[in-house]
N, CA, C and O atoms as a DFTB+ gen file, in Angstrom:
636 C
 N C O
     1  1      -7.809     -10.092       2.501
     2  2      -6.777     -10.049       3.518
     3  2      -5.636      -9.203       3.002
     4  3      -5.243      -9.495       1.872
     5  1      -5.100      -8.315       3.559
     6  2      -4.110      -6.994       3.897
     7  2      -3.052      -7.025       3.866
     8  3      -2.768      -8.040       4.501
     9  1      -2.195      -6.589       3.547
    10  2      -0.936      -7.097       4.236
    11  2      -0.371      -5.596       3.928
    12  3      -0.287      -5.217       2.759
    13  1       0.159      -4.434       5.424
    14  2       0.945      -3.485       4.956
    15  2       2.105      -3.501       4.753
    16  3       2.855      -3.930       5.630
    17  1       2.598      -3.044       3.551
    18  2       3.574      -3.713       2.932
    19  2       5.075      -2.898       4.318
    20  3       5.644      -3.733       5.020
    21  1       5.295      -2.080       4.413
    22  2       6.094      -1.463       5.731
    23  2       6.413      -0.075       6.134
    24  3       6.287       0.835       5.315
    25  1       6.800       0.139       7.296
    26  2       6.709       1.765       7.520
    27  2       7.862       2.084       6.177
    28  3       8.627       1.246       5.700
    29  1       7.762       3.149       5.860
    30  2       8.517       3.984       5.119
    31  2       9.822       3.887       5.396
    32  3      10.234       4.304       6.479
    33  1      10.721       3.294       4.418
    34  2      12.170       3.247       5.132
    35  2      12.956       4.982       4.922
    36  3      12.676       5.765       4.015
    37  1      13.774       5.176       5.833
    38  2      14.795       6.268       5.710
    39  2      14.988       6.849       4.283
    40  3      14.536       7.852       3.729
    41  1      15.934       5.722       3.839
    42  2      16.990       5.749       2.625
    43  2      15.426       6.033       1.546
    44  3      15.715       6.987       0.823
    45  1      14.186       5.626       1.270
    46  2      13.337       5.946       0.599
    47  2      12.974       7.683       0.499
    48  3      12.879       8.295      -0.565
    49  1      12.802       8.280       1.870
    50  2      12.732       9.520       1.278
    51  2      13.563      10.402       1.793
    52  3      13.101      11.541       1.858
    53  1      15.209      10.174       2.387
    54  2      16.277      10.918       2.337
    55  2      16.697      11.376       1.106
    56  3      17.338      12.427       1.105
    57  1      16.455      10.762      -0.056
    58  2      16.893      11.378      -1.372
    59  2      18.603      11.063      -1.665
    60  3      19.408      11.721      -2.323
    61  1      18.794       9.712      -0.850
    62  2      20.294       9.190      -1.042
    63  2      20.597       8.592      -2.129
    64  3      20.138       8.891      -3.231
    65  1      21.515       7.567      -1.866
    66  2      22.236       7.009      -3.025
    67  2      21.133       5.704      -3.567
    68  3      21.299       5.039      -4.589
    69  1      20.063       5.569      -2.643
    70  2      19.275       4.519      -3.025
    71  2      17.809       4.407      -3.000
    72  3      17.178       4.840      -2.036
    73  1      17.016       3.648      -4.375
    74  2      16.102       4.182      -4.265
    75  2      15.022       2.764      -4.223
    76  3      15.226       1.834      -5.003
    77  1      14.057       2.735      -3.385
    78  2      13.535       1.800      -2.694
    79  2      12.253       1.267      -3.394
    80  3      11.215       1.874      -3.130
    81  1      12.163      -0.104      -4.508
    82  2      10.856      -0.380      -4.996
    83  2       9.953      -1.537      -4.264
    84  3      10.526      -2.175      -3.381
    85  1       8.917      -1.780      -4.489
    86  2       8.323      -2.587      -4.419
    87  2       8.219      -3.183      -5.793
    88  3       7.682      -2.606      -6.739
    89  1       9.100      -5.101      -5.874
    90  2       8.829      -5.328      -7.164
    91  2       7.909      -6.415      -7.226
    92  3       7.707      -7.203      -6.302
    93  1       7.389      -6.433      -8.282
    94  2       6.354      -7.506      -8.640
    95  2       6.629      -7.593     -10.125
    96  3       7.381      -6.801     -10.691
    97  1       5.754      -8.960     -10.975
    98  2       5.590      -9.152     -12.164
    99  2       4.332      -9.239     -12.736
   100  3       3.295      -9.549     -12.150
   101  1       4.491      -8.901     -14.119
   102  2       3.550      -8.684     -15.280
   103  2       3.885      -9.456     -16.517
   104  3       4.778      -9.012     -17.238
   105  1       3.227     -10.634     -16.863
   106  2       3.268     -11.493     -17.801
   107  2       4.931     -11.804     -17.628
   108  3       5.270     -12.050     -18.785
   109  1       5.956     -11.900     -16.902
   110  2       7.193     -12.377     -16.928
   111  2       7.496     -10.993     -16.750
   112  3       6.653     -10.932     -15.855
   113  1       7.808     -10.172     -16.781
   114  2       8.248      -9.109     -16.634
   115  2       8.570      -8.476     -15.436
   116  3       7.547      -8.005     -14.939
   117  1       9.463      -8.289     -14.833
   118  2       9.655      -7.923     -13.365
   119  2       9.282      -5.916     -13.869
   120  3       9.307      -5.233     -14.893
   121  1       9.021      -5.752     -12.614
   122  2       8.700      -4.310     -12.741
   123  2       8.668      -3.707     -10.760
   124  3       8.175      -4.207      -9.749
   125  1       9.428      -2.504     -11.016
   126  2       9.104      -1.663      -9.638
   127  2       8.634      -0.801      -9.824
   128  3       8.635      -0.176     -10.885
   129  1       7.750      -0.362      -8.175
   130  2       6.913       0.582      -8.176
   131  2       7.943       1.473      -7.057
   132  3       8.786       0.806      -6.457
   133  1       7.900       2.336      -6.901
   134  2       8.520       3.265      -5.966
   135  2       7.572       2.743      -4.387
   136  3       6.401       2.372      -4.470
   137  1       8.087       2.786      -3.464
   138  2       7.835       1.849      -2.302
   139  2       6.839       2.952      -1.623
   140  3       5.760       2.604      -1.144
   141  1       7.092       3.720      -1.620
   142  2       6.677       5.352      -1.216
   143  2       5.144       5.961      -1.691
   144  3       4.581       6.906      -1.139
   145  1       4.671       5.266      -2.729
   146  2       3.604       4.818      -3.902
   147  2       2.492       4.126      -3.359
   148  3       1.293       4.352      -3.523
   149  1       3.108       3.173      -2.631
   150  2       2.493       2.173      -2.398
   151  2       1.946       1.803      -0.513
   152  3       2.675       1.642       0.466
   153  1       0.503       1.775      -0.601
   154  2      -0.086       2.082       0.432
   155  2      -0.523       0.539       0.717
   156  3      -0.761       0.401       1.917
   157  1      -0.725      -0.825      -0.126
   158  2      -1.203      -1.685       1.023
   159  2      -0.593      -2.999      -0.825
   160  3      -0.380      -2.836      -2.026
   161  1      -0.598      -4.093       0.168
   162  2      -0.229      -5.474      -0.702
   163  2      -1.628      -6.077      -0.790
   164  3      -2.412      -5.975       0.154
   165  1      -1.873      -6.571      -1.681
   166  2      -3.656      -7.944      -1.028
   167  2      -3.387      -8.849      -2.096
   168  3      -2.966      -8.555      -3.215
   169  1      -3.730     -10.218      -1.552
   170  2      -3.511     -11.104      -2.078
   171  2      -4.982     -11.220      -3.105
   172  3      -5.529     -10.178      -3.468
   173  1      -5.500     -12.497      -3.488
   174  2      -6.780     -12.747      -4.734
   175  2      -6.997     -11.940      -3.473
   176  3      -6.492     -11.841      -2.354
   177  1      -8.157     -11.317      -4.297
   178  2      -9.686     -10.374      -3.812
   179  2     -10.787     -10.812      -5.029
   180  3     -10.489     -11.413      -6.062
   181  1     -12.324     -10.285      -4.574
   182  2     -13.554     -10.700      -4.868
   183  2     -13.252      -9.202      -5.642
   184  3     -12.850      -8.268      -4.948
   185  1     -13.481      -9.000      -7.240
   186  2     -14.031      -7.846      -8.171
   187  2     -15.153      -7.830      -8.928
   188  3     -15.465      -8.589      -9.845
   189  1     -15.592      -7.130      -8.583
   190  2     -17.243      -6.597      -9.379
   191  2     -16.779      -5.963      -9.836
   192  3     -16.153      -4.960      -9.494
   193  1     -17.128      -6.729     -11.340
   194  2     -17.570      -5.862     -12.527
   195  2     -18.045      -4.515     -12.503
   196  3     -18.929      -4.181     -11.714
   197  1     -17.578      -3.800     -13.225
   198  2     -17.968      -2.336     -12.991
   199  2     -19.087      -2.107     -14.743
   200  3     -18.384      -1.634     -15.636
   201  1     -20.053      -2.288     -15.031
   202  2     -20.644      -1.621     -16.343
   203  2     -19.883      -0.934     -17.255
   204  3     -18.805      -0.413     -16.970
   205  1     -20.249      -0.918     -18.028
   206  2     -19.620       0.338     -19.485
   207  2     -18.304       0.960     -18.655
   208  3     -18.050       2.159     -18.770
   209  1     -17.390      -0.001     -17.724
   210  2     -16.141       0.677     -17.433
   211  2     -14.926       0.430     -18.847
   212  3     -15.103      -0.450     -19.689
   213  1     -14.051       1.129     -18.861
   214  2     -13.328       0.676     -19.857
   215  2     -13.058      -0.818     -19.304
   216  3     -13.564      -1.318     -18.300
   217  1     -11.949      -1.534     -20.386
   218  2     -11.409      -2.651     -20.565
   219  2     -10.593      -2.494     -19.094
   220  3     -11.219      -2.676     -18.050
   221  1      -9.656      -2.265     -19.079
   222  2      -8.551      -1.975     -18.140
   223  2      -8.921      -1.730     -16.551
   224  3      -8.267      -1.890     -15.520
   225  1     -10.346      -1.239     -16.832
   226  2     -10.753      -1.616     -15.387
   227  2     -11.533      -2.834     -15.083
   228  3     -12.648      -3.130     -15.512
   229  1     -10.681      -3.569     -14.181
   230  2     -11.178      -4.626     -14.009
   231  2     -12.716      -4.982     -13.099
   232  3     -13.334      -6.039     -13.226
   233  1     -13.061      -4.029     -12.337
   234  2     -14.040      -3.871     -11.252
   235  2     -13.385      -2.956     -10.091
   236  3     -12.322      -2.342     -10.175
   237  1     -14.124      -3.000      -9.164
   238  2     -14.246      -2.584      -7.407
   239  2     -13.820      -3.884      -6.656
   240  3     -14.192      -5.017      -6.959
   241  1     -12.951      -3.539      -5.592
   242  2     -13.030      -3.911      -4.134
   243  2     -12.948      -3.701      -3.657
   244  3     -12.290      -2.670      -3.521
   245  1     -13.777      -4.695      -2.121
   246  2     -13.851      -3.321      -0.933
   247  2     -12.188      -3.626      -0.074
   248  3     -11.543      -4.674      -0.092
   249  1     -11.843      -2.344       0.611
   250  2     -10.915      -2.891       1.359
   251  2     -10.944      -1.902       2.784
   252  3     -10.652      -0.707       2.813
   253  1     -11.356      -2.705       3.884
   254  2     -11.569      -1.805       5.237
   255  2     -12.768      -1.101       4.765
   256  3     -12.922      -0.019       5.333
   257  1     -13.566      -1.364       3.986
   258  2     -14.942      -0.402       4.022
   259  2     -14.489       0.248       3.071
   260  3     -14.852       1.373       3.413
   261  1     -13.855       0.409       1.933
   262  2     -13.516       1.781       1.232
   263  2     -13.480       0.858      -0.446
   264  3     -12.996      -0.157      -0.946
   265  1     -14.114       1.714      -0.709
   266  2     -14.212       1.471      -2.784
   267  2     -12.971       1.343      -2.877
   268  3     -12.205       2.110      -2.294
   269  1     -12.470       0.113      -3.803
   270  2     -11.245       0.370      -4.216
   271  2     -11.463       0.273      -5.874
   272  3     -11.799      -0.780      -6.415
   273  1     -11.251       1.379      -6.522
   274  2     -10.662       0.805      -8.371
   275  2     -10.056       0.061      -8.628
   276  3      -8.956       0.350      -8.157
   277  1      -9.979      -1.250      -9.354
   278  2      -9.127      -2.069      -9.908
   279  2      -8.666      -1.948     -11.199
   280  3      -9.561      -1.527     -11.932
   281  1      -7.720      -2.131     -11.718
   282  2      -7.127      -1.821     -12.901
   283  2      -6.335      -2.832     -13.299
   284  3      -5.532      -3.236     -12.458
   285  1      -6.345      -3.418     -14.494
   286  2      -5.513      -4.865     -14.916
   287  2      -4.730      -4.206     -15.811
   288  3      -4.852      -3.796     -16.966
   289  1      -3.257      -4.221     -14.327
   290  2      -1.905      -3.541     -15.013
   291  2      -1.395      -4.896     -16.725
   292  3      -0.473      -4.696     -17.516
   293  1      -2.018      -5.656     -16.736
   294  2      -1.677      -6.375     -17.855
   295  2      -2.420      -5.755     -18.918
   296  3      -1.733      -5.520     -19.911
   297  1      -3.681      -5.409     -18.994
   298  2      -4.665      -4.637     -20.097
   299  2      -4.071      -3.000     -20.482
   300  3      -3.904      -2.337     -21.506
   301  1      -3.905      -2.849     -19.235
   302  2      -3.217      -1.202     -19.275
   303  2      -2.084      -1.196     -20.000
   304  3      -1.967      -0.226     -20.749
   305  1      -0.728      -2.429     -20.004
   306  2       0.056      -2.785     -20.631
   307  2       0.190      -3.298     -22.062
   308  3       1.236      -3.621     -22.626
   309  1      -0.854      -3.314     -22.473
   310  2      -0.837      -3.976     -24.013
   311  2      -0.692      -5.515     -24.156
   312  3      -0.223      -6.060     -25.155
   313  1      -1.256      -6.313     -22.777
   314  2      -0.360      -7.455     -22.752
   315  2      -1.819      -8.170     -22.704
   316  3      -2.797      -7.620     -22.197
   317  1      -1.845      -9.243     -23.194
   318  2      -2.855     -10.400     -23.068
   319  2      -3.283     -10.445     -22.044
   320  3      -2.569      -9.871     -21.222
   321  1      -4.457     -11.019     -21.521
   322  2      -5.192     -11.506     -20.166
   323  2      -4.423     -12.565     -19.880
   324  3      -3.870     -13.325     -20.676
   325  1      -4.408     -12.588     -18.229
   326  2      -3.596     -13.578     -17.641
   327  2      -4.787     -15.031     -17.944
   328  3      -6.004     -15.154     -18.079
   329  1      -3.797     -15.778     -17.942
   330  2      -5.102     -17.435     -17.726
   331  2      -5.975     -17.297     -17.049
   332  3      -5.900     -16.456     -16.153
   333  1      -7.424     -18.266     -17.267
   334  2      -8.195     -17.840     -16.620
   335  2      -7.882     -18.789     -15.004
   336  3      -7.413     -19.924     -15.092
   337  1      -7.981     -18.596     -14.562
   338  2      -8.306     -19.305     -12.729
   339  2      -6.464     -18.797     -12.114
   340  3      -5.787     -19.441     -11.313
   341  1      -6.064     -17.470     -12.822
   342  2      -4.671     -18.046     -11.953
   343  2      -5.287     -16.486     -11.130
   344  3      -5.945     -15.562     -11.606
   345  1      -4.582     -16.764      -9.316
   346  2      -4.264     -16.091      -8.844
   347  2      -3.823     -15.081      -9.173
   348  3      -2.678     -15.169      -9.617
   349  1      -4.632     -13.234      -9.126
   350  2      -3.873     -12.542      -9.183
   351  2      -3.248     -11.692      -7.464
   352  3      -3.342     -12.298      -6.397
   353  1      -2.777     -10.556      -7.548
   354  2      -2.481     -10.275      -6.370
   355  2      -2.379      -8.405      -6.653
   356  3      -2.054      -7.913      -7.734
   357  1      -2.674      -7.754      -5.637
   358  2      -3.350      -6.278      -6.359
   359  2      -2.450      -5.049      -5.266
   360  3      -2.730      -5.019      -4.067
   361  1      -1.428      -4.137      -5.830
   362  2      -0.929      -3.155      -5.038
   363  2      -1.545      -2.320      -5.032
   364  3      -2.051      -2.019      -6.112
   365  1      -1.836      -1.525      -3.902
   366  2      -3.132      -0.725      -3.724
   367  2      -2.070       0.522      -3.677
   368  3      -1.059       0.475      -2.976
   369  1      -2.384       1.555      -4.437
   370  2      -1.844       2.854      -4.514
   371  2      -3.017       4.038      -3.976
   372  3      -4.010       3.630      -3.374
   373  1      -2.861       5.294      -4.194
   374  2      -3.188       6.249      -3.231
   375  2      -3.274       7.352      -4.389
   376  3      -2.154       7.676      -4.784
   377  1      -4.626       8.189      -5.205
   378  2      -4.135       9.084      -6.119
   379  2      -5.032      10.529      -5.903
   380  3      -6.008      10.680      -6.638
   381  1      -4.818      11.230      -5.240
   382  2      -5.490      12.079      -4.338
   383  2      -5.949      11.579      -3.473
   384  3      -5.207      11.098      -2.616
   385  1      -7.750      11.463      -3.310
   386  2      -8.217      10.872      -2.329
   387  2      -8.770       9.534      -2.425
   388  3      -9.658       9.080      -1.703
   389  1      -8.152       8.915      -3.411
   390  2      -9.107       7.886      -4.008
   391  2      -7.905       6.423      -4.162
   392  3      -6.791       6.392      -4.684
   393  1      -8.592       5.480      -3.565
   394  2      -7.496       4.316      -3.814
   395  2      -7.837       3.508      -5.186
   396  3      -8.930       3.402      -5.742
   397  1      -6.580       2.972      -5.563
   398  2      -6.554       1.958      -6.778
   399  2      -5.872       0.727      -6.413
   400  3      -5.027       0.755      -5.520
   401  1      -6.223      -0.588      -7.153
   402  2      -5.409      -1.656      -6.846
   403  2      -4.895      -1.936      -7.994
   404  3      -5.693      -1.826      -8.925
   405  1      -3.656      -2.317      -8.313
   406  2      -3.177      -2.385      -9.759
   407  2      -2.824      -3.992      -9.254
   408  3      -2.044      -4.425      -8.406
   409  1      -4.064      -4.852     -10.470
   410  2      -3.763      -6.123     -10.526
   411  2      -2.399      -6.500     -11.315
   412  3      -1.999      -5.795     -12.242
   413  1      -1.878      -7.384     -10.985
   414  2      -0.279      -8.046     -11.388
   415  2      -0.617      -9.468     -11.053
   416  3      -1.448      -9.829     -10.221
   417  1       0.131     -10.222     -11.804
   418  2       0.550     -11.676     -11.773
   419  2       1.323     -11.549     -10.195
   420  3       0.934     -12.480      -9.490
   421  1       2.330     -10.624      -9.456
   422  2       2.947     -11.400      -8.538
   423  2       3.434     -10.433      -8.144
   424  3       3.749      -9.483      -8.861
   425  1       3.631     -10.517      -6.574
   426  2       4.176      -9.112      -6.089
   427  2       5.676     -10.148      -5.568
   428  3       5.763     -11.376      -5.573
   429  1       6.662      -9.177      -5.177
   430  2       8.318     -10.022      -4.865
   431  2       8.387      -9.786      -3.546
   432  3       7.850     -10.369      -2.604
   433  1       9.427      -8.461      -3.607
   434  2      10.192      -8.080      -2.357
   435  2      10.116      -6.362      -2.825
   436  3       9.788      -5.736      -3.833
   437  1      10.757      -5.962      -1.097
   438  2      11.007      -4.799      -1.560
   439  2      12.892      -4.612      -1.495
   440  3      13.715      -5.019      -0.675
   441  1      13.026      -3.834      -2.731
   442  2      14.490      -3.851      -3.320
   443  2      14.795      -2.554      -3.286
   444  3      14.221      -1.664      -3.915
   445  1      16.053      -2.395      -2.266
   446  2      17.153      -1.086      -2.689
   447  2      18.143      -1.071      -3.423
   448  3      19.154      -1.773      -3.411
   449  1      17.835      -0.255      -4.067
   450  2      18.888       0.129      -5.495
   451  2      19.472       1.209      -5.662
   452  3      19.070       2.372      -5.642
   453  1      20.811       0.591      -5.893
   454  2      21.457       2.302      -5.895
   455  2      21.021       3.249      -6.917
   456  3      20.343       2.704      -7.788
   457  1      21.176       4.307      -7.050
   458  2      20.136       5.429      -7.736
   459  2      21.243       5.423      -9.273
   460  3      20.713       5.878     -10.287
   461  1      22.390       5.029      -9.366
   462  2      23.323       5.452     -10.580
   463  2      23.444       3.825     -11.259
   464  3      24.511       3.437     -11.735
   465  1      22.434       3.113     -11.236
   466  2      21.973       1.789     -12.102
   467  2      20.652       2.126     -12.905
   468  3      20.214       1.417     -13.811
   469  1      20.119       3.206     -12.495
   470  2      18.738       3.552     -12.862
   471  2      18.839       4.063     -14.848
   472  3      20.001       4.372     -15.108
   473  1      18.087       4.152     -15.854
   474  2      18.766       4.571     -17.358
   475  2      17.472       4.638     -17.513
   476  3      16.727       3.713     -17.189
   477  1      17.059       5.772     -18.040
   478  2      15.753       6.182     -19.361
   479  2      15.172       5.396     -19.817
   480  3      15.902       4.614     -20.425
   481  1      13.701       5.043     -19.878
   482  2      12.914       4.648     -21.007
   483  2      14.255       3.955     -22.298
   484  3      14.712       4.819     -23.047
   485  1      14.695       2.775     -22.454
   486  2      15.339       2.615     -23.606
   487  2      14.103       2.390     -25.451
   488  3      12.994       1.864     -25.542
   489  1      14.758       2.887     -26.293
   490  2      14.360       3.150     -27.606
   491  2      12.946       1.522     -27.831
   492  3      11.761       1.406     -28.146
   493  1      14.118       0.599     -27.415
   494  2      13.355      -0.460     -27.380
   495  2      12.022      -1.257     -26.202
   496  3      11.391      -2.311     -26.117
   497  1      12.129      -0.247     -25.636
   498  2      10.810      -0.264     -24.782
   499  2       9.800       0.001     -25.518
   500  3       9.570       1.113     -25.995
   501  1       8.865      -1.374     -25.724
   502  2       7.296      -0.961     -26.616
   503  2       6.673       0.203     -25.915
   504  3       6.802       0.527     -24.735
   505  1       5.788       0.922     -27.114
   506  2       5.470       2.151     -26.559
   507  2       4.434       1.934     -25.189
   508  3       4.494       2.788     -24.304
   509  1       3.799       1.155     -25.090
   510  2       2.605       0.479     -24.135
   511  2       3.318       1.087     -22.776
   512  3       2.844       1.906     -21.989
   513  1       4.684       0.394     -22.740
   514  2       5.264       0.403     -21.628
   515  2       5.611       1.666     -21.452
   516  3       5.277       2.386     -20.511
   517  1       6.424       1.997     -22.548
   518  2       7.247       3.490     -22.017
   519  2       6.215       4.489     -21.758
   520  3       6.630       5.322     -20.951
   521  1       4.854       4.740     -22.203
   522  2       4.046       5.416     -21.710
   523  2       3.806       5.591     -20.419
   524  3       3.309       6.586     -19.892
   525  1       4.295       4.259     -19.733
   526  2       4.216       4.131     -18.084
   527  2       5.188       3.723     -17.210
   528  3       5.266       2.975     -16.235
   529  1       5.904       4.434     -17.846
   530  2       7.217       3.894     -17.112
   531  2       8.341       5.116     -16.924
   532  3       8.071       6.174     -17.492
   533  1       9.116       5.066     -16.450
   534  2      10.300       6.340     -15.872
   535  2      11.372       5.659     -16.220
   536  3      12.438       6.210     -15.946
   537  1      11.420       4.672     -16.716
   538  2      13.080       4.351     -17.068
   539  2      13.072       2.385     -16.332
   540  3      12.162       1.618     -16.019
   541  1      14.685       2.271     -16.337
   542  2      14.481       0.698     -15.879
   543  2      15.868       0.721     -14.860
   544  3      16.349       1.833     -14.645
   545  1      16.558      -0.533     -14.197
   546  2      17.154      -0.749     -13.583
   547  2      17.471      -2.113     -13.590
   548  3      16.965      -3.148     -13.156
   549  1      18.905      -1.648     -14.495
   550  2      19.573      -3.101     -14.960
   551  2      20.205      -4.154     -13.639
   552  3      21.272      -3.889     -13.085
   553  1      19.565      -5.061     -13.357
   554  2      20.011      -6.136     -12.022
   555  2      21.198      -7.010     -12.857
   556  3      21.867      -6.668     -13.832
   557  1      21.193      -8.084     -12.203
   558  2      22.078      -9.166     -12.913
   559  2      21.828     -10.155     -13.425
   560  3      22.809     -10.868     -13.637
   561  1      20.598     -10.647     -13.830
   562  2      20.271     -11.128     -14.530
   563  2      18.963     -11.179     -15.532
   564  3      18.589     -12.008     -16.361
   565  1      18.306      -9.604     -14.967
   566  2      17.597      -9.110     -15.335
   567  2      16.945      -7.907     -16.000
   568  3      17.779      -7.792     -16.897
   569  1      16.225      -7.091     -16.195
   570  2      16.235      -5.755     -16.526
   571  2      15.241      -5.295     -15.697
   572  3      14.435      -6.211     -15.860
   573  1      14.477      -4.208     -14.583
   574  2      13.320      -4.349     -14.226
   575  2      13.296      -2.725     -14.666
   576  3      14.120      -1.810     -14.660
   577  1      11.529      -2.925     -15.148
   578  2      11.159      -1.606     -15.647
   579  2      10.225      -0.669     -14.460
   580  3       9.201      -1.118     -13.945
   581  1      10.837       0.800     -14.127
   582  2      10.177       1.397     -13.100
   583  2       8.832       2.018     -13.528
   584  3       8.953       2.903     -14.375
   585  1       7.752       1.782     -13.180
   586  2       6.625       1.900     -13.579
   587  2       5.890       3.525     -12.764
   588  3       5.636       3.637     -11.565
   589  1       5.729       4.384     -13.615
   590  2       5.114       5.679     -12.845
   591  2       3.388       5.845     -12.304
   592  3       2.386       6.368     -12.792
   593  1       3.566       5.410     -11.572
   594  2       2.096       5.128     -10.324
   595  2       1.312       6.177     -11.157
   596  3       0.292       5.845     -11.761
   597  1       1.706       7.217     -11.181
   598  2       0.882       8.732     -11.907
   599  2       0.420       8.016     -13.523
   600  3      -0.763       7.828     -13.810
   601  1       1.068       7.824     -14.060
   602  2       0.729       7.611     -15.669
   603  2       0.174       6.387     -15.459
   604  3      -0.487       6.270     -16.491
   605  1      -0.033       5.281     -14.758
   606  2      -0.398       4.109     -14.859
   607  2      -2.042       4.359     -14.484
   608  3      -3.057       3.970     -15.062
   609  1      -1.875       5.067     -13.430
   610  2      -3.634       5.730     -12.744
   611  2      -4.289       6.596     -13.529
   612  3      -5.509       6.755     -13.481
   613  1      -3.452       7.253     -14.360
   614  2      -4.192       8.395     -15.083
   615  2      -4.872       7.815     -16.954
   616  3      -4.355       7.747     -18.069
   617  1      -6.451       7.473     -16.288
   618  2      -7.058       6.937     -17.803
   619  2      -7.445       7.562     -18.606
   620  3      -8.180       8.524     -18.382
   621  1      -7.088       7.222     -19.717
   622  2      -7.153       8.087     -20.615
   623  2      -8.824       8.792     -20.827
   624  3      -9.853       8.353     -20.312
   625  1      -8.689      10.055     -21.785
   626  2     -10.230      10.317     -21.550
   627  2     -10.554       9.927     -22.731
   628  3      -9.846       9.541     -23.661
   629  1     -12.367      10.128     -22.581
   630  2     -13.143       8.856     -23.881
   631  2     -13.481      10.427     -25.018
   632  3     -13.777      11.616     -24.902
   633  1     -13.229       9.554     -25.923
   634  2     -13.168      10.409     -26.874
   635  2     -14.525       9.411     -28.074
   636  3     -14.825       9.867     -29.177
């Protein structure tokens, strides 16, 4: 089951003072995706195992008839496997012609942020992360790290 997350707001691709994520979490970690990125929400889904896929891919699902890649943004992250039996929930992104679902512990809201809160990759960002990430956006009681849809989709090659 589907859920489109919403038409494209204005302020997302006017290039204003604010810039529009979709946030969710990863092992405690709040994180946004650029809203603009992001083509569909789905709650648990059924994944098949994919063979000799790397680690990080978790399997296939179908969605509307169409292959989807799954990818366990926690494996991709350097971060432990979530428990076993918990609910995950999967943002389906768009990378040419081909869809991906990037599994997460929890999707939120979608959040506008003004664009001059936004700061670089900091020193202390493990490298796991900063490899996939564009920087963060200090809230108020939080830090959330902006995650680059491009570097998160792009697997590494087998060597």
């Amino acid at each position: 089951m589907g859920i489109t997350v919403l038409e494209r707001p204005a302020e997302a691709s006017a290039g204003g003072d604010e810039r529009v994520f979709v946030t969710l979490t990863v092992a405690d970690q709040l994180c946004g995706v650029p809203v603009q990125a992001v083509r569909d929400v789905l709650g648990e889904q059924v994944i098949t195992r994919i063979p000799l896929a790397p680690s990080e891919i978790a399997g296939s699902l179908n969605l509307r008839g169409r292959i989807v890649t799954a990818i366990d943004l926690r494996r991709r992250l350097g971060l432990p496997d979530a428990p076993a039996g918990t609910p995950r929930m999967s943002v389906v992104a768009e990378q040419g012609s081909e869809l991906y679902a990037l599994l997460v512990d929890q999707v939120s809201e979608v959040l506008s942020l003004p664009a001059d809160t936004f700061e670089r990759n900091p020193p202390t960002l493990p490298p796991e992360w900063a490899a996939h990430s564009v920087g963060i956006h200090r809230l108020e009681d939080r830090l959330m790290v902006v995650l680059d849809v491009v570097r998160v989709l792009a697997l590494a090659p087998e060597g």
